[in-house]
Every structure is written in C-alpha cells, then in structure tokens.
C-alpha positions as CSV (number, residue, x, y, z in Angstrom):
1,X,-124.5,100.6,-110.3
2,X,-128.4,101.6,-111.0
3,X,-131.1,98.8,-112.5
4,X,-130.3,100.5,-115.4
5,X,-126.7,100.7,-115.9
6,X,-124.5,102.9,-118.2
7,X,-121.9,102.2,-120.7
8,X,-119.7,104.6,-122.8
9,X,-117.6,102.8,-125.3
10,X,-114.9,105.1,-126.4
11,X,-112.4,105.2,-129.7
12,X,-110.3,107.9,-131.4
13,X,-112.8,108.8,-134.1
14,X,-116.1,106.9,-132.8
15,X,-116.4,105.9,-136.3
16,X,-116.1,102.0,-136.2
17,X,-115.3,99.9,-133.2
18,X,-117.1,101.9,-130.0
19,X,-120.2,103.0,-132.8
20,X,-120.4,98.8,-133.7
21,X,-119.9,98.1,-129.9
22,X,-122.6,100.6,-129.1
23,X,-124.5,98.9,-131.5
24,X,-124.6,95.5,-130.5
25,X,-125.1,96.5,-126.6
26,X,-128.7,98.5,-127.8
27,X,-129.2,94.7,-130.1
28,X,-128.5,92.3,-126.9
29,X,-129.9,94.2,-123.9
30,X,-132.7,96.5,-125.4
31,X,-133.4,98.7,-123.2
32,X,-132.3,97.3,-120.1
33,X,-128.6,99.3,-120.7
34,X,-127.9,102.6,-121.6
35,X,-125.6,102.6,-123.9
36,X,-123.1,105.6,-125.2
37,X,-120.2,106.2,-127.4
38,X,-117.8,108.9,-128.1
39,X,-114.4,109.7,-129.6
40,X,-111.5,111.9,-128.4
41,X,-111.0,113.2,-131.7
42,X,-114.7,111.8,-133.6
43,X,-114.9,111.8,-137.2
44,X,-116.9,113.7,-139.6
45,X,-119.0,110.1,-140.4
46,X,-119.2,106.5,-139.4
47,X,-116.7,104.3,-141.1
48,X,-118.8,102.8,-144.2
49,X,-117.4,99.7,-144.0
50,X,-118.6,99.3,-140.2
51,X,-122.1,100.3,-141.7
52,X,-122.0,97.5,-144.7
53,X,-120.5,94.8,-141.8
54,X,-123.5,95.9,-138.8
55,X,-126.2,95.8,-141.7
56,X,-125.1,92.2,-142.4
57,X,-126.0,91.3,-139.5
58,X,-129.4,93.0,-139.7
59,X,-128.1,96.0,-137.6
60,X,-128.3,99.6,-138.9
61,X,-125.9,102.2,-137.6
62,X,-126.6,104.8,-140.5
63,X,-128.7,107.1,-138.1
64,X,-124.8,107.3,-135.7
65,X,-123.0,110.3,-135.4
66,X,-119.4,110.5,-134.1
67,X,-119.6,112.7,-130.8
68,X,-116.7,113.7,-128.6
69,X,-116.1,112.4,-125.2
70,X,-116.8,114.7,-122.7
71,X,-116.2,114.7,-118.8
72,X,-119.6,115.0,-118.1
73,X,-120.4,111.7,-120.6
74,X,-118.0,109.7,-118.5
75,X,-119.3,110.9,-115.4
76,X,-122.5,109.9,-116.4
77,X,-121.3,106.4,-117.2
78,X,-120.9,103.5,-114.9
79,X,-118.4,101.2,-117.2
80,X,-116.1,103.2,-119.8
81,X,-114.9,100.7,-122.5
82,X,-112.2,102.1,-124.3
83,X,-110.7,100.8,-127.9
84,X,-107.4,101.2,-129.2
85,X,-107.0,104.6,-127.7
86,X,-103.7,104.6,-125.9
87,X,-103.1,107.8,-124.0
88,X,-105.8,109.7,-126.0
89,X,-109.0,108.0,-123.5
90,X,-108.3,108.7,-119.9
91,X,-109.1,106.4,-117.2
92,X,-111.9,108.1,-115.7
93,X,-111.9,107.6,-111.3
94,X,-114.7,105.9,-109.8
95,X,-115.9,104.0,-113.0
96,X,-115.8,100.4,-114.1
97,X,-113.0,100.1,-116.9
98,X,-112.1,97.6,-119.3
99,X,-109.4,98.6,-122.1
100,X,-110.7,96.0,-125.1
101,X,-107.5,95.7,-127.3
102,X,-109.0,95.3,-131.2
103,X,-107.8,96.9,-134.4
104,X,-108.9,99.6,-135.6
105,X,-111.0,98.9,-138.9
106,X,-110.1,102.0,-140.6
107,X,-109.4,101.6,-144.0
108,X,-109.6,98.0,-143.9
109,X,-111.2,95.7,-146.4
110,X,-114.8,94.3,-145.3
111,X,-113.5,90.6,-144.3
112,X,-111.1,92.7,-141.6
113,X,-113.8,94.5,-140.2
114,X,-116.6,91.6,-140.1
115,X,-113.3,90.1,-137.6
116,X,-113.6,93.0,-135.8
117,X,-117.4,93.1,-135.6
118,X,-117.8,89.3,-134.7
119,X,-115.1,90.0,-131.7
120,X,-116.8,92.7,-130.7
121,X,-119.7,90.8,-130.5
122,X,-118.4,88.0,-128.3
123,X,-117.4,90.9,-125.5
124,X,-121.0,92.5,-125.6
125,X,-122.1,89.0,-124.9
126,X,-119.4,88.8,-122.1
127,X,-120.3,92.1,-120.9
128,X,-123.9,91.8,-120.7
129,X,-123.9,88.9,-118.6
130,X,-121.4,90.7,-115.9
131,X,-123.4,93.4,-116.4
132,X,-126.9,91.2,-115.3
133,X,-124.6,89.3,-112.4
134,X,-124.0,92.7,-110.6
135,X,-127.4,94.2,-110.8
C-alpha cells in the first residue's frame, strides 16, 4: 500500500451506500485517501434520500454520479469495499477486501437511511484508523 492509499467502495447502483461511504472517507481523511466508488449496474442518479441524509450532516453528494465498476478501477485500488452486492461485485486478486453487510436504502423512508448513513459512518471511522496503522 502507497502513502496515499486507494479505496473503491462498490454497490449495485452506486446510488446510496458506496456514494455516502465515498463521502464520508473524502469528510474524515481529506486528502490523505483516495477515495472511489462504482456500481455493477450504477443508476441514472444518486438516491435523493442519501442526498437529504449526507446534507444533514453538512455533507453534499449532489455533484456524484453513479459510474460503473471497471477492472481497471479495481486494479487501481488498494481496498475494494463492497455493499450488498452478492455475486454481482467480484473479489478482485491481490486487493484488500471487506464485504460491509448494510441494507440497501432504496426506497426507504429518511429515518432508514440516516441508520444506514450513521453505520456507515462508524466503518469509515474503523477503516481510516486501519488504514493510518498500515501506512
């Protein structure tokens, strides 16, 4: 792993859990991280409610776009967080690779997706520090 490690957070749509998890990882380590997500089938926009529950929290996520993961992303990566994704994220050889196990907040009301958001934020937290013990 570089000084400056990468991290690809990864969902089906990359429209609510790997966008907020991207999110808080660019809040908590500024630029010390780079810090990715993508989708293995994104979505046309970010979930609103995941906008509404990030800007809560003084975080905005308006200027996201869903991307799809791509080989070359994960390559580029040195931990691949993947979401909720089953079979549809590959484990990627050579990486770092958690599988975080959170619902999806997809047409869920905005109490169900601050849950998911404040979880969310407690493994950034987690992460970050493993993250600063390895370098």
């Amino acid at each position: 792993m570089t000084d400056k490690p990468s991290v690809l957070f990864v969902c089906v749509h990359n429209a609510g859990r790997s966008q907020m998890a991207a999110a808080w990882l660019r809040h908590l380590a500024g630029d010390t991280v780079e810090v990715r997500s993508a989708g293995s089938a994104p979505a046309d926009q970010i979930n609103p409610a995941a906008v509404d529950a990030m800007r809560e929290v003084g975080i905005d996520i308006t200027d996201q776009t869903p991307a799809r993961l791509t080989w070359e992303t994960a390559e580029a990566s040195d931990v691949i967080i993947t979401m909720g994704c089953g079979d549809a994220c590959p484990v990627f050889p050579g990486r770092r690779y958690e599988d975080w196990k959170l619902p999806d907040p997809a047409g869920q009301p905005l109490d169900v997706v601050r849950q998911v958001r404040d979880d969310i934020r407690t493994r950034v937290v987690d992460l970050l520090a493993s993250l600063e013990r390895t370098r």
